[in-house]
C-alpha positions as CSV (number, residue, x, y, z in Angstrom):
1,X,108.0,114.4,151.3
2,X,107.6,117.1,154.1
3,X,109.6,114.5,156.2
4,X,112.5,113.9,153.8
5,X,112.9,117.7,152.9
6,X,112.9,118.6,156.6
7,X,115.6,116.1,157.1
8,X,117.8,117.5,154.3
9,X,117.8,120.8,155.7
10,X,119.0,119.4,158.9
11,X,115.7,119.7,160.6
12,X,116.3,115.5,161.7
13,X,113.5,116.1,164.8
14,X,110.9,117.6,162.7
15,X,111.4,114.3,160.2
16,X,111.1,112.5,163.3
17,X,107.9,113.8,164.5
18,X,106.3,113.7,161.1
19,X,107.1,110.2,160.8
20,X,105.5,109.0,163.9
21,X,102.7,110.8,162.9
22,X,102.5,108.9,159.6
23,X,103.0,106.1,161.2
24,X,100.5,106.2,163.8
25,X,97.6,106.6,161.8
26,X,99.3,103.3,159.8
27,X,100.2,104.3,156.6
28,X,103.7,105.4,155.8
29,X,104.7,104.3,151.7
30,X,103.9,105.9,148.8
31,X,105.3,103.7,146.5
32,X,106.5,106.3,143.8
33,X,107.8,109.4,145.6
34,X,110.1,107.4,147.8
35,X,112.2,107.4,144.6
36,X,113.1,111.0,145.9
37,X,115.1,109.4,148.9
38,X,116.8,107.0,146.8
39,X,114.7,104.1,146.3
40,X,114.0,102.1,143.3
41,X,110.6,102.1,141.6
42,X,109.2,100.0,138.7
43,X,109.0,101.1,135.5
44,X,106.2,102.3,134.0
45,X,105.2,104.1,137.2
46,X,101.8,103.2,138.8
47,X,99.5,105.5,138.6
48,X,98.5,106.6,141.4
49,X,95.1,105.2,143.4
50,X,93.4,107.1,146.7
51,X,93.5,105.0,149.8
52,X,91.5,105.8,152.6
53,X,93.5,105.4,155.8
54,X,91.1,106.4,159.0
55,X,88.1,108.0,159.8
56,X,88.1,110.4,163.2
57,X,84.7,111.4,163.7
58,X,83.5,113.3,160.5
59,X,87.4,114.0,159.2
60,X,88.6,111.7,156.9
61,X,92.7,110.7,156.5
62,X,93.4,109.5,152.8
63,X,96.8,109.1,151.2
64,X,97.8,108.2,147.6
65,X,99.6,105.2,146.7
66,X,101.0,103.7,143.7
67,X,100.2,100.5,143.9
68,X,97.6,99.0,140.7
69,X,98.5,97.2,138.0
70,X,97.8,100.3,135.6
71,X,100.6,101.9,134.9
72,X,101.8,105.1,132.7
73,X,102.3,103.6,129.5
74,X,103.2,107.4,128.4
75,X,105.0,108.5,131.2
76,X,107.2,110.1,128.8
77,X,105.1,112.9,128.1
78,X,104.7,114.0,131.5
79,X,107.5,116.3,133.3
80,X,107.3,114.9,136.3
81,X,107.2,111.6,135.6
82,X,110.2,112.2,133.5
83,X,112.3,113.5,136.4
84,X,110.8,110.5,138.5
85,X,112.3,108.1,136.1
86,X,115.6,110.2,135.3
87,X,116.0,109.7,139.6
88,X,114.6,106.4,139.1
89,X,117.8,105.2,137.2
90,X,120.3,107.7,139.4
91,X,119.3,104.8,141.8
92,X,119.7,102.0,139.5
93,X,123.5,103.3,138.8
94,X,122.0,104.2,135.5
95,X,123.7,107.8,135.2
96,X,124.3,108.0,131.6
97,X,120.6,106.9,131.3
98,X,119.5,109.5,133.6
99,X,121.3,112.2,132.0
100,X,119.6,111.4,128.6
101,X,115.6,111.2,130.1
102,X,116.5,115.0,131.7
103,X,117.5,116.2,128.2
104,X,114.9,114.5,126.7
105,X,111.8,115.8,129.7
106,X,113.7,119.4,129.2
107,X,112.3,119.3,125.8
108,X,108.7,120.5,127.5
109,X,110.3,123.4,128.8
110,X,109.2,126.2,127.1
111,X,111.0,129.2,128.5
112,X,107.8,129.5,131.0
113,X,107.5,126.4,132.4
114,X,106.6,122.9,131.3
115,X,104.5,122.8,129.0
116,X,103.6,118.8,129.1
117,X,100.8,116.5,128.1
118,X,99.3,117.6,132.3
119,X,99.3,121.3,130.6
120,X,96.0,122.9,130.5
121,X,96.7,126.8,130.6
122,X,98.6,126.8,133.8
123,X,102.0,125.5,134.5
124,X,102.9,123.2,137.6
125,X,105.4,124.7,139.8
126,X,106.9,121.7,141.2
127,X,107.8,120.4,138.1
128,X,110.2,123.4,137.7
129,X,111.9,122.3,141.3
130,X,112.1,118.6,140.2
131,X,114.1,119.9,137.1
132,X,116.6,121.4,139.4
133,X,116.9,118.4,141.9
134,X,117.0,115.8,139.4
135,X,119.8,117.3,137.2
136,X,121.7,118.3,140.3
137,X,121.2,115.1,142.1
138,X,124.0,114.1,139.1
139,X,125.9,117.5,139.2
140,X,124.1,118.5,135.7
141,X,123.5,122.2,135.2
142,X,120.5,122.3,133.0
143,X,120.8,125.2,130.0
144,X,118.0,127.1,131.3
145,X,118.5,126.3,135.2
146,X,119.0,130.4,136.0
147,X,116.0,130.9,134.0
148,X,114.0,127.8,135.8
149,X,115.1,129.1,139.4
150,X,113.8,132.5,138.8
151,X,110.3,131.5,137.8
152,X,110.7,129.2,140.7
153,X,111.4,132.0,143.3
154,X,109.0,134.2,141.7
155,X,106.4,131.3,143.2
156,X,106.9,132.5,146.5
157,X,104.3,133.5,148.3
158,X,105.0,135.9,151.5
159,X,103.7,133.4,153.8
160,X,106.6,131.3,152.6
161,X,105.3,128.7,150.9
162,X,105.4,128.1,147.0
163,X,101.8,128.1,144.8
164,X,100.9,125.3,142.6
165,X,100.3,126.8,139.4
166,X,101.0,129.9,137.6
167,X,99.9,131.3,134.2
168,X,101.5,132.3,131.3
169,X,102.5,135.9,132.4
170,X,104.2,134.1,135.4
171,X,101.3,135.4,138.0
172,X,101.1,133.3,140.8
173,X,97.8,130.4,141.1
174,X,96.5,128.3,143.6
175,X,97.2,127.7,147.0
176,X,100.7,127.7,148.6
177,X,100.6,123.5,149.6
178,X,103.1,121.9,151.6
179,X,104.2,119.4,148.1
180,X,105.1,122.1,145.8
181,X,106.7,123.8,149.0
182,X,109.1,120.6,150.0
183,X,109.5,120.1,146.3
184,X,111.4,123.8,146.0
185,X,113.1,123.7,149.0
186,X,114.3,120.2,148.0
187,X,115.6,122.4,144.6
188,X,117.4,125.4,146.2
189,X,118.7,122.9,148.5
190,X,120.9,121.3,145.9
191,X,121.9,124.5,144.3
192,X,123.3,125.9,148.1
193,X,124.7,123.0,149.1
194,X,126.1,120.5,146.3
């Protein structure tokens, strides 16, 4: 994901690097958020199993793949797996379709954030950035995207990156992590440049 967003922002060397990183320690697919860069996923989505790539010394690598037979028979009534499959049929050629499952996932918005079946007291904030990219990857502008992008920015943490979570009162939670991160840079990406 780092990789991809890097490359978006024109930052093709940094994508480079982190790939052969990836790559050298012999895992590289995900099998789910490749649907980000255009690829095709089945539907129901995998859910998602941890895979331990290496050990060096004491450290261990692990990754996350979506690869079992168990799927998410109610992906519907999760935000980001809503935007997942909205992007899911932008790649299928499916735009009508996708347009529908956005209106349909912006349904969880509830002027705060997402407030999904995932919700336990503390919004996501990625799943506000994957509202952004998804509609704009079709040139939608969602009803409430001023509102979305403000809570977004609002994630910012002065080191740069973006938190995780945040509460009801919009306070910042949680780490700054390098997912949420690419995922909001991904967003404001496609509002600057589409």
């Amino acid at each position: 994901l780092a990789a991809y967003t890097f490359a978006q922002l024109g930052y093709k060397e940094t994508r480079k690097m982190i790939l052969q990183s990836i790559i050298h320690y012999g895992s590289f697919e995900n099998n789910f958020i490749e649907v980000l860069y255009g690829n095709e996923v089945d539907m129901p989505p995998s859910i998602a199993e941890a895979v331990l790539i290496t050990k060096i010394g004491e450290t261990e690598i692990w990754t996350e793949k979506h690869e079992s037979e168990s799927r998410y028979e109610d992906w519907q009534e999760y935000a980001n797996l809503g935007f997942m499959m909205a992007l899911n049929h932008v790649n299928l050629d499916n735009e009508a379709i996708a347009q529908e499952q956005i209106l349909n996932t912006m349904q969880m918005f509830d002027g705060k954030g997402f407030r999904d079946k995932a919700f336990n007291g503390s919004y996501e904030t990625y799943k506000l950035a994957l509202a952004i990219y998804t509609a704009r990857k079709i040139n939608m502008i969602l009803q409430d995207e001023e509102k979305i992008l403000e809570i977004l920015l609002k994630m910012q943490d002065k080191n740069g990156g973006f938190h995780t979570h945040y509460d009801e009162k919009l306070n910042p939670l949680g780490d700054t992590n390098t997912e949420t991160t690419s995922f909001a840079l991904l967003a404001i990406h496609t509002l600057v440049y589409r």
